[in-house]
C-alpha positions in Angstrom: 0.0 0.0 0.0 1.4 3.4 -0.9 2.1 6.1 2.0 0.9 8.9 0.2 -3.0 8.5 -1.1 -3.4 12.2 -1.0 -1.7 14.8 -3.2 -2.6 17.5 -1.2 -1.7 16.3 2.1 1.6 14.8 0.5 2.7 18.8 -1.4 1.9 19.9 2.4 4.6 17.5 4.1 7.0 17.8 1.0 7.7 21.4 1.8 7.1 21.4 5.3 10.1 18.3 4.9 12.0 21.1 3.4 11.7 24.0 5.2 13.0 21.9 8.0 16.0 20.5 6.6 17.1 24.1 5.0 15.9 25.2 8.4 18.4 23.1 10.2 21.4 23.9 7.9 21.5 20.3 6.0 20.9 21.7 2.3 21.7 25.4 1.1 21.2 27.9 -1.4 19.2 25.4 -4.6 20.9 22.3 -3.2 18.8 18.8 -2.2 15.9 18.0 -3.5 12.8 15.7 -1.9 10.3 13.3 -3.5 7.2 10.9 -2.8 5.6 8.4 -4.9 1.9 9.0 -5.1 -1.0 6.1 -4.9 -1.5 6.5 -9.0 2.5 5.6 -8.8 3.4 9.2 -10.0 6.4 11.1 -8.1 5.8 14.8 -6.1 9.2 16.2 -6.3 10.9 19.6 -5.8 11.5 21.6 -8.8 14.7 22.7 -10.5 16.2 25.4 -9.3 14.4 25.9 -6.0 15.7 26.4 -2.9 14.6 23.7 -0.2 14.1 27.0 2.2 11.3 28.7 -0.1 9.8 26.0 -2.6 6.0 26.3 -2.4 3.7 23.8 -2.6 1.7 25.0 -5.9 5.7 25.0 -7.6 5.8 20.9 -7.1 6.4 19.1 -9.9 5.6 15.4 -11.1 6.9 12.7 -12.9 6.1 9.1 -13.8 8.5 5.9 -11.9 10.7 6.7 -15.7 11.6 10.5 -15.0 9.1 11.5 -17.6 7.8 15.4 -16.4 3.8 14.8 -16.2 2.7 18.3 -15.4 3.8 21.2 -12.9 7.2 23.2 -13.1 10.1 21.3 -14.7 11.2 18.6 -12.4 14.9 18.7 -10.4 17.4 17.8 -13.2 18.1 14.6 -10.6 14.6 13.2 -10.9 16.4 10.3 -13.0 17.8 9.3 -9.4 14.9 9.7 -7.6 13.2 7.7 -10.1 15.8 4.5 -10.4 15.5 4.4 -6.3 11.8 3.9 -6.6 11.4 1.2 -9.6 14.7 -0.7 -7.6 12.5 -0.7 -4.4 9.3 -1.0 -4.4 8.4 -0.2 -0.6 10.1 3.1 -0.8 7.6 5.9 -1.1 10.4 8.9 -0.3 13.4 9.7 -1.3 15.6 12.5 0.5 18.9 13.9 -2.1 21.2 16.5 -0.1 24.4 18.6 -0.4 24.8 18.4 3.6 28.5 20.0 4.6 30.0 16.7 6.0 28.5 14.0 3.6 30.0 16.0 0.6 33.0 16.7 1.9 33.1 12.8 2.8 32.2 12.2 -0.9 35.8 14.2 -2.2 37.7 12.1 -0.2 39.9 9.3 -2.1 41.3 7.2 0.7 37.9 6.0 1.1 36.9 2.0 0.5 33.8 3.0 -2.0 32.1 0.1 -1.0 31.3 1.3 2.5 32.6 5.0 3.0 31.7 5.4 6.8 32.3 3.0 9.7 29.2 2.3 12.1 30.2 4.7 14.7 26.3 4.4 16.6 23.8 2.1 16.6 21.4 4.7 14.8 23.8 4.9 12.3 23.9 1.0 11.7 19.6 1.4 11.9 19.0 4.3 9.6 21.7 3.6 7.1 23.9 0.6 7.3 26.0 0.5 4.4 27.0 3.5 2.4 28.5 2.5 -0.9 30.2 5.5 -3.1 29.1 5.6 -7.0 31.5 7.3 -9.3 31.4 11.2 -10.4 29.1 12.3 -12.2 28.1 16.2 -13.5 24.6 16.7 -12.1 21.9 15.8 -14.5 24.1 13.2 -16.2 21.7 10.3 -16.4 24.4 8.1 -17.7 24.5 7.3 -13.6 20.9 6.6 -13.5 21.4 2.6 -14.3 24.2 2.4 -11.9 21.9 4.2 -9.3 19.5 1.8 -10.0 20.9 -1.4 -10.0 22.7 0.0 -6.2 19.3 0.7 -4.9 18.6 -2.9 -5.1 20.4 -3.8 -2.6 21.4 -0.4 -0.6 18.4 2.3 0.5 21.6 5.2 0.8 24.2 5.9 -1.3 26.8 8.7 -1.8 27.3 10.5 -5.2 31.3 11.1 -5.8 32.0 15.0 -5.1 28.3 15.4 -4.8 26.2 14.2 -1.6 24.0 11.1 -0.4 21.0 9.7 -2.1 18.4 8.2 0.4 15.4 5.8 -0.1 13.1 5.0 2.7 9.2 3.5 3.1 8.2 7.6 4.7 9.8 11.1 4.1 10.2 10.9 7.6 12.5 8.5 7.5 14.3 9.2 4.7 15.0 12.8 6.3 16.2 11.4 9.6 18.6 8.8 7.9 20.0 11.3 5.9 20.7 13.2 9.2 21.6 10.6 10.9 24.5 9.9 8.1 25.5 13.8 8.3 26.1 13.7 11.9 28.0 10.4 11.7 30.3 12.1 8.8 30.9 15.1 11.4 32.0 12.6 13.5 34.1 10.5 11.6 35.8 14.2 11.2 35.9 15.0 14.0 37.7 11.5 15.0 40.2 11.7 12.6 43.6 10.8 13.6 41.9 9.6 16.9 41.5 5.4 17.7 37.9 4.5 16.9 36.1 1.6 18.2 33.0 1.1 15.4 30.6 -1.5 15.9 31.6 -5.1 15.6 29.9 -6.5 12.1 28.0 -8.7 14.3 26.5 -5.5 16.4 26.0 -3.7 13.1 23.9 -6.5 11.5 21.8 -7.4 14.8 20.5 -3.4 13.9 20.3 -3.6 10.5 17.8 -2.3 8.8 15.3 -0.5 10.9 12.0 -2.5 10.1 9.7 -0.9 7.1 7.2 1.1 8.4 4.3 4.0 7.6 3.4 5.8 10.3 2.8 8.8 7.7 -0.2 9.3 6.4 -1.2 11.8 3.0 
């Protein structure tokens, strides 16, 4: 059953989603962009060029599960990644795309192993993101990234774009939003930490709190 059965109610929480990240500093200027898939299957996403801080509800755009602009302003020019996360997973009703401060300057990094940038420094982090492979540079807009992004969602809800910032998948926007925080904070963190001895989570702890079960408490 889809999360979001009505469009109204869903435009509401998409911008009120946004205000409150731009609000507490996790996307800037145009940056990040927010999306839900509707009952009929379509996807409410931010517009191009908007700012996360000011986008209104009438200036909404949609697409269909392919990227294909249905009506409204013109989509985000990364609706082709929002898109391959929802036709990979088929519970995920949200998807959260940010330029947060410490996840991109994670992604510039190149002493990272890209198939899990971040150790599992908490338990929330093991809960709300688990593993955090790195997919390779691309200009924004380039859908020659969408099959990669794709085929990754299959098996992984988050990723991190190269030089770019993380991609985020979950069954609510509410969840999506607080993983997405979550793996900010645990960047800051793994700054933070530098040069210091860590003591992660075992892979045994990490995988007894892996993922957090699928739920919708959201309703629209």
């Amino acid at each position: 059953m889809t999360t979001y059965t009505d469009e109204t109610a869903a435009r509401t929480l998409v911008v009120e989603s946004a205000r409150s990240l731009f609000a507490r500093g996790l996307t800037h200027g145009s940056t990040g962009n927010l999306s839900v898939r509707l009952a009929d299957q379509s996807l409410l996403l931010t517009p191009t060029g908007s700012s996360l801080g000011t986008v209104t509800e009438a200036e909404l755009s949609r697409t269909d599960v392919h990227g294909r602009h249905l009506d409204g302003p013109r989509p985000t020019k990364e609706a082709f990644l929002h898109a391959a996360f929802y036709r990979a997973r088929p519970t995920a009703d949200a998807v959260v795309h940010l330029h947060s401060t410490y996840a991109a300057a994670l992604s510039a990094r190149a002493d990272l192993d890209p198939v899990d940038v971040l150790p599992p420094l908490t338990a929330y982090y093991a809960m709300r993101v688990g593993t955090l492979p790195l997919l390779p540079y691309h200009a924004p807009g380039d859908r020659t990234l969408e099959a990669l992004a794709e085929e990754t969602a299959r098996t992984h809800h988050a990723c991190l774009l190269a030089n770019h910032g993380p991609v985020i998948a979950a069954a609510t926007l509410g969840q999506a939003a607080d993983a997405a925080e979550e793996l900010e904070e645990t960047a800051k963190l793994f700054f933070l930490l530098h040069g210091h001895p860590t003591r992660p989570l075992t892979p045994e702890q990490a995988a007894a709190l892996t993922p957090i079960p699928s739920r919708r408490p959201e309703t629209a």
